[in-house]
N, C-alpha and C positions, 0 to 999 in steps of 0.2 A: 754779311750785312754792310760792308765797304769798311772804310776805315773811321768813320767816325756814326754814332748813332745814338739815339737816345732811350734810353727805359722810362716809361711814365707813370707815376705810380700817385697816389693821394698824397704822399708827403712831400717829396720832392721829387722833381726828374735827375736823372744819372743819366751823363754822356760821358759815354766808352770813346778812347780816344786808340786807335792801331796804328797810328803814322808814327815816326821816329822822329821826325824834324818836329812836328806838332806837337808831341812830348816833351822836345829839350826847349821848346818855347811855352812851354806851360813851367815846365818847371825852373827857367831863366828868369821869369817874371813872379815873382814872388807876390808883390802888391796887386797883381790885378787877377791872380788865381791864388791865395792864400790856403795854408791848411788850417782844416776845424778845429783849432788846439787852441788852448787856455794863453797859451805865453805868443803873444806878435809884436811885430813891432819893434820899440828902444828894449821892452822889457825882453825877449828875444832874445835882442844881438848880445844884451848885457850879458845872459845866462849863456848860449850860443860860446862870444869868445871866450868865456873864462872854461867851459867846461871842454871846447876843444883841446886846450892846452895839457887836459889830463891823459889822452891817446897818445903817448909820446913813445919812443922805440926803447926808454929805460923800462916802463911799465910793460911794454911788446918783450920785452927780456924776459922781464918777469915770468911771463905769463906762457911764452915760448916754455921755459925749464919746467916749471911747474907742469904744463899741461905733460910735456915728453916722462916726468916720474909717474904720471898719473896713469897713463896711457901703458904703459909697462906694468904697472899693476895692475890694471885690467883684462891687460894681454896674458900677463901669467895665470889670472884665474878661467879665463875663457879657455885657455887651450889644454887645462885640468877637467874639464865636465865633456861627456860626449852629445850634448844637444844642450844650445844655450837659445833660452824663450824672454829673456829679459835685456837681450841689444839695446829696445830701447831706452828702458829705465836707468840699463848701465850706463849710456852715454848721456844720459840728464844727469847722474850724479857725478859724470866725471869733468861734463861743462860746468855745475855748480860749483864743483870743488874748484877747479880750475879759477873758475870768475872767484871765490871767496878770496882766495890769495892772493891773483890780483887786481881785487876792487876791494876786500877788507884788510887785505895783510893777514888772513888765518889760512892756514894748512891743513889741509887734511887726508887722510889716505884713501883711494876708491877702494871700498869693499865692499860694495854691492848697492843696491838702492835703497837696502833698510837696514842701516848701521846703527844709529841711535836712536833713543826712545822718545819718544815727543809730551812725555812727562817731566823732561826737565829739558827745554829744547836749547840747542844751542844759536848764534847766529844763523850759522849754515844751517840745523834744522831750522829753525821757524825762516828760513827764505823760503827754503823748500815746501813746507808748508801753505806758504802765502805763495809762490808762484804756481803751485797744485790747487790753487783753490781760488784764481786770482778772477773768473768770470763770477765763483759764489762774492766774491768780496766787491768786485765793481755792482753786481747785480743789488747786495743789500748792503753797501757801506759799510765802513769801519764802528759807526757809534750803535746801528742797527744790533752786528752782533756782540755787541758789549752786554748787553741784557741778560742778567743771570739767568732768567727761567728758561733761555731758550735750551733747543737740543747741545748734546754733547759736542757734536759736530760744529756747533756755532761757537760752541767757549774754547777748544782746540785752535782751531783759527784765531780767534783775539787774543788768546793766548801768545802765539804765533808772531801777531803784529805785534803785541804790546814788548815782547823780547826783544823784535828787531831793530824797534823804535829804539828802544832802551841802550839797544847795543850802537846805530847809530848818533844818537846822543851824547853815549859814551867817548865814542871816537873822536867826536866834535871839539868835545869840550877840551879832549886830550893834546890832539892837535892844535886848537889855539894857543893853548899851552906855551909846548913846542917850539912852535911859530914864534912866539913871543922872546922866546929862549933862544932863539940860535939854532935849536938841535937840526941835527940832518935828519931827513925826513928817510921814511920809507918809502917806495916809489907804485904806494899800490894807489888805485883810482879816489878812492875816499880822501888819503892823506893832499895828494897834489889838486884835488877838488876841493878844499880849505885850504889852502894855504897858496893858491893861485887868485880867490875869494879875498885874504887877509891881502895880498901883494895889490891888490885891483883898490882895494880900502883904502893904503899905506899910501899908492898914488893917486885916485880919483877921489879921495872919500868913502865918505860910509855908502853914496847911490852908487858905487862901481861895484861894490861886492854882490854878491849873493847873502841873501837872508835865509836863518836856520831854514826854514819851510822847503828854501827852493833848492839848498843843497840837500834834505832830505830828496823830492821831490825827483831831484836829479839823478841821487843813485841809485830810487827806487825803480827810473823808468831803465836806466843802464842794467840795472838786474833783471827785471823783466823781459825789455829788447833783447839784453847779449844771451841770455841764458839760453832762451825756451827754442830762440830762432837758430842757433850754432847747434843747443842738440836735434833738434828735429833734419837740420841737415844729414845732420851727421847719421840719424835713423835712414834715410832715403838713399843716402851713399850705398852703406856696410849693405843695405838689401840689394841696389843695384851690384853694386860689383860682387856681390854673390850667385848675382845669375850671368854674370861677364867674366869668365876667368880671364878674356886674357887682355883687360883691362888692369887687373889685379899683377899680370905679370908686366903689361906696361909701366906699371908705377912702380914694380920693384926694380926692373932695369935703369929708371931713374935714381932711385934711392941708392942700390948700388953705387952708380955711378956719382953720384953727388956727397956719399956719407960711406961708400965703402962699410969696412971692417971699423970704424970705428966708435970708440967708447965714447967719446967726446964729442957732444955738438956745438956748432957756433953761431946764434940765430944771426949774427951781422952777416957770415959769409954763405951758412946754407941754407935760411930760410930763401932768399931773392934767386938760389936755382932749384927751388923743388917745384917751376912749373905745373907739372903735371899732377902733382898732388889738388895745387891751387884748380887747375881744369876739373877737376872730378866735381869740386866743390861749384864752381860755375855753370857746368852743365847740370848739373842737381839742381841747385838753384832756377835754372833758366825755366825748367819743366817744372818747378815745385816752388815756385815764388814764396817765402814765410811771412811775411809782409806786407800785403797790399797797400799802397801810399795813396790817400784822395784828396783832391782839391776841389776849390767852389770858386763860385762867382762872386759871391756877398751879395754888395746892394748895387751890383754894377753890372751894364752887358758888357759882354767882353768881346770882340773879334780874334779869330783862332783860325791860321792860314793851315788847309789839310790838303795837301794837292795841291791843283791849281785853283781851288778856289778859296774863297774867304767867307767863312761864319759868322755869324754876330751871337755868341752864347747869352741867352736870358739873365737877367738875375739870381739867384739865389736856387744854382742848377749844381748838383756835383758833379767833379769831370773826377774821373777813374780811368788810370792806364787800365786798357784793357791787356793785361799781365797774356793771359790764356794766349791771347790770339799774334803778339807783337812778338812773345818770347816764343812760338812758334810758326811766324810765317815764311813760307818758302821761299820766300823774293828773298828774306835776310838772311834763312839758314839751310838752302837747300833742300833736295826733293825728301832730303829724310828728317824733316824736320821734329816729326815726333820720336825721332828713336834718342835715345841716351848712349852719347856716343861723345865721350872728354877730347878727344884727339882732335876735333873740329878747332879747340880751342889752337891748338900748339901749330906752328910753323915746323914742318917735317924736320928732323938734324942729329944730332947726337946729342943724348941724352944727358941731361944736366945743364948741358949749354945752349939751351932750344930757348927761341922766343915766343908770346903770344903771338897769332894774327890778330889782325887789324879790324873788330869789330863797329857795325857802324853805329854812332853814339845814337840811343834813344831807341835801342832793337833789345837792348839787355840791358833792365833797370834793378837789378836784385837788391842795391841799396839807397835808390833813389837817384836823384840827382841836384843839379845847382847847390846854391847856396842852404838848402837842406837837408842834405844828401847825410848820411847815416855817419856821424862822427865815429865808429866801431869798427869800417870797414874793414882796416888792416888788421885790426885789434881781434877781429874774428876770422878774416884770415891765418894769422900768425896761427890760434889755437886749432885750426882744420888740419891745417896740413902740416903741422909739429905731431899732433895724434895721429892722420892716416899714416906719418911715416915709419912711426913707432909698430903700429899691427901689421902695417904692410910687406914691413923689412923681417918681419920677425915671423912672418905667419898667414896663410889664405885660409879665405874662408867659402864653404858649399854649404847650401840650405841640404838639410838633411831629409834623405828622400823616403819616401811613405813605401808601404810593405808593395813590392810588386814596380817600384813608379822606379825609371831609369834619371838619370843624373840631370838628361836634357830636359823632360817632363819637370822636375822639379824645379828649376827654373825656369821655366817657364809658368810655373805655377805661382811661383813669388813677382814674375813681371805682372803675373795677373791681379798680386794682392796689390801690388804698389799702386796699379791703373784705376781698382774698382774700391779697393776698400779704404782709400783714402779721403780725409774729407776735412776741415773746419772745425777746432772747437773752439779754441781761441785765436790759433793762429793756425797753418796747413799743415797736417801730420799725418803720418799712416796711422790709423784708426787700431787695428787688432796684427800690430808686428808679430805677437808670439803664435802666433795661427801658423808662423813657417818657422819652425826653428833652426839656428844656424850652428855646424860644426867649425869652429876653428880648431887648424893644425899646426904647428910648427914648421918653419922652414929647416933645413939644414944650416947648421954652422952661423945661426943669429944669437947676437951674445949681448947684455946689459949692455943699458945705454943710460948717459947723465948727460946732461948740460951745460953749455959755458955760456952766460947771458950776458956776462961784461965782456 
C-alpha cells in the first residue's frame, strides 16, 4: 500500500506510517504529534525527569544479579522434567520475580508459576494477579470490582489491588522516612523514585516533586510495561531458538568466550560484550513488536514529509508506525526479511569482541523513540540477556517431537505455532506455547553461577 496510508473508520482515521525518516520526524516532534496519554506537557517532563533518574546502572546491577540466581533456578528445574509445557508462565514468574527486587526491594525464589496462595497474597502475588487480569481491571475499574456481591473472580482481583496499594503505600511512607534520616537507600526503582521525588521538592519545592498518586501511577505503569513485555520476549526467543539449534550454539560460543568457566559475573564488564545474546532479543522483538506506540494530530493538521513528497495530516487522525511492515521491509533488512535470523544484527568477528551493525534509525522502533522513547530500555535489556546467558551456557533446548515426527518436522512445527498462533491480548504473545512442549538438556561441564553487581 506504499509507505504511508490511511484506515477509515467511524471513529477516527489511522495513518500507518512505513518510512524510517517520516517516523524519527513524528516522533522528534513531540507537540505537533503527541501521544493519547493522560500526563503532556510541564506535567510530563516533571514526572519524565524525575522517573528517568530511577533506570540507573546501580539498579541495572541489581537486577542483572537477581535475574542470573533466578534464571539458575529455573534452569535447574527445567532440565529435571522431560517435557516442559509451562516456558511461558515460567518466564512471567521469573520477569516478576526479577522486576520485584528491583523495582520493590523483595526477593524471591522461581519455582514455578504457582508458588503462593492468593488467600493471603503477597506484593509479588497480588502484581501477578493485577497484571493477569490487567484488560478485566482497565475493562471495569478499580471501584467497579470493589462491590461485594460480585463473582469470586472480582473480589480476588480487588483483593489483589487493595494489597498492592497497601504495600505501595507502605513503602512510601517508609522511604520518606529514610529520606528524611540520612539512611542510604536501597537502589531498587520504588526507593530512588521517592526519594529523587523528595530531592526534586528539597530543590524546586513541593511543584518539582511527584504526588503520591503519580508515584503510584508511575510504578504501576513500570510494572505493567517492564514485566508482561520482557516475558513475552523472552516466550518468542526460547521457541525461536528451539527450532534454531545452531543459533543456540552461536550464543554459547559467545558466552564461552565472554564468561568462560566462571563462577563470578560482572554486569559493568560482561554485560556490554554479550552482543549476541542482546541480537536474539532485537531480532525477536523486530518480528514481534510487544508494544505498539500511536500518536495523533489533536486539533491541528499537521504536514509529514514521506518520500519526496509532503502530506498535510488532518486533524484528530491517529498516526501508527506501521511496526509489521517497517520492521520487515527488504529495502532495510534484506531479501530474507521475514526469517528470524540474530546474526543480521552483529558485524562478523570474534566472539565476545563483535560489534552491532549500523542499523538505519526509524527501521527498528522496539522501544520507541525521541524524547519518549521507553525509559526501561537497558533496564530490560540487562534482565534478557543476564537470563539467556544463564540457560544458554548451561543448557539447549529441542521442542519435543510427537510419536513418529523427526526433530526437523518438529521445528518446524513450532515455527508454525509462533507464525499462526500468535495474536494480541493485551499486548503480542504466543497465544497456546504449551501446544509444543520443550525438552531442556544440560551442557557438559556448566557449573553454578553468582553475581558481582558492584
Amino acid at each position: 500500500m506504499g509507505d504511508i496510508w490511511v484506515l477509515v473508520t467511524p471513529l477516527k482515521n489511522w495513518i500507518y506510517v512505513n518510512d524510517p525518516d517520516a517516523l524519527m520526524s513524528i516522533f522528534k516532534r513531540p507537540t505537533d504529534f503527541p501521544r493519547p496519554v493522560w500526563a503532556e506537557g510541564e506535567s510530563w517532563r516533571r514526572q519524565r525527569k524525575i522517573a528517568i533518574r530511577c533506570f540507573n546502572e546501580q539498579t541495572n546491577a541489581i537486577l542483572w544479579a537477581e535475574t542470573i540466581a533466578l534464571a539458575g533456578d529455573v534452569l535447574h528445574r527445567w532440565t529435571k522434567i522431560p517435557s516442559l509445557v509451562s516456558a511461558a508462565d515460567d518466564m512471567r514468574t521469573l520477569t516478576l520475580n526479577a522486576f520485584s527486587r528491583a523495582a520493590l526491594g523483595k526477593s524471591f525464589e522461581s519455582q514455578g508459576s504457582n508458588t503462593e496462595s492468593l488467600a493471603t497474597p503477597s506484593a509479588k502475588e497480588s502484581l501477578r494477579t493485577i497484571l493477569n487480569n490487567l484488560v478485566f481491571i482497565l475493562a471495569f475499574g478499580t471501584e467497579f470490582i470493589s462491590y461485594p456481591w460480585l463473582p469470586q473472580r472480582f473480589r480476588i482481583v480487588h483483593k489483589a489491588w487493595v494489597t498492592f496499594r497497601s504495600h505501595l503505600i507502605n513503602t512510601y511512607e517508609a522511604e520518606k522516612r529514610d529520606f528524611a534520616e540520612d539512611k542510604l537507600p536501597d537502589h531498587n526503582l520504588m526507593t530512588l523514585l521517592i526519594r529523587a521525588s523528595q530531592d526534586e521538592v528539597h530543590k524546586s519545592g513541593a511543584s518539582g516533586g511527584l504526588t503520591e498518586s503519580e508515584i503510584y501511577g508511575n510504578m504501576f505503569a513500570f510494572s505493567s510495561a517492564g514485566h508482561d513485555t520482557t516475558a513475552n520476549t523472552f516466550t518468542f526467543a526460547i521457541y525461536f531458538l528451539s527450532a534454531h539449534p545452531q543459533y543456540q550454539d552461536w550464543l554459547f560460543e559467545e558466552i564461552q568466550a565472554v564468561l568462560g568457566d566462571r563462577e563470578i559475573w560482572d554486569y559493568r564488564t560482561d554485560f556490554p560484550r554479550l552482543k549476541r545474546c542482546l541480537a536474539v532479543m532485537f531480532e525477536t522483538m523486530r518480528l514481534y513488536a510487544p508494544i505498539p506506540v500511536i500518536k495523533w494530530t489533536a486539533d491541528k493538521t499537521q504536514p509529514l514529509s514521506v518520500g519526496n513528497k509532503t502530506f498535510l495530516l488532518p486533524p484528530q487522525c491517529i498516526i501508527a508506525p506501521s511496526y509489521g511492515a517497517v520492521h520487515t521491509d527488504p529495502r532495510f533488512w534484506g531479501s530474507d526479511s521475514l526469517v528470524w535470523r540474530p546474526s543480521r544484527w552483529i558485524k562478523a568477528g570474534n566472539a565476545g569482541n563483535e560489534e552491532f551493525n549500523a542499523i538505519l534509525r526509524g527501521s527498528f522502533i522496539g522501544w520507541s523513540e525521541g524524547i519518549r522513547d521507553c525509559p526501561g530500555r537497558k533496564f530490560s535489556q540487562v534482565e534478557f540477556s543476564a537470563a539467556i546467558a544463564v540457560l544458554f551456557r548451561g543448557a539447549y533446548v529441542d521442542p519435543v517431537a510427537r510419536d513418529g515426527e523427526t526433530m526437523d518436522a518438529a521445528r518446524a512445527r513450532v515455527l508454525d505455532l509462533i507464525k499462526n498462533d500468535s495474536g494480541t491480548v493485551l499486548l503480542l504473545q504466543m497465544l497456546h506455547p504449551e501446544r509444543a512442549p520443550l525438552r531442556w538438556s544440560r551442557r557438559e561441564k556448566s557449573s553454578e553461577i553468582s553475581a558481582k553487581s558492584e
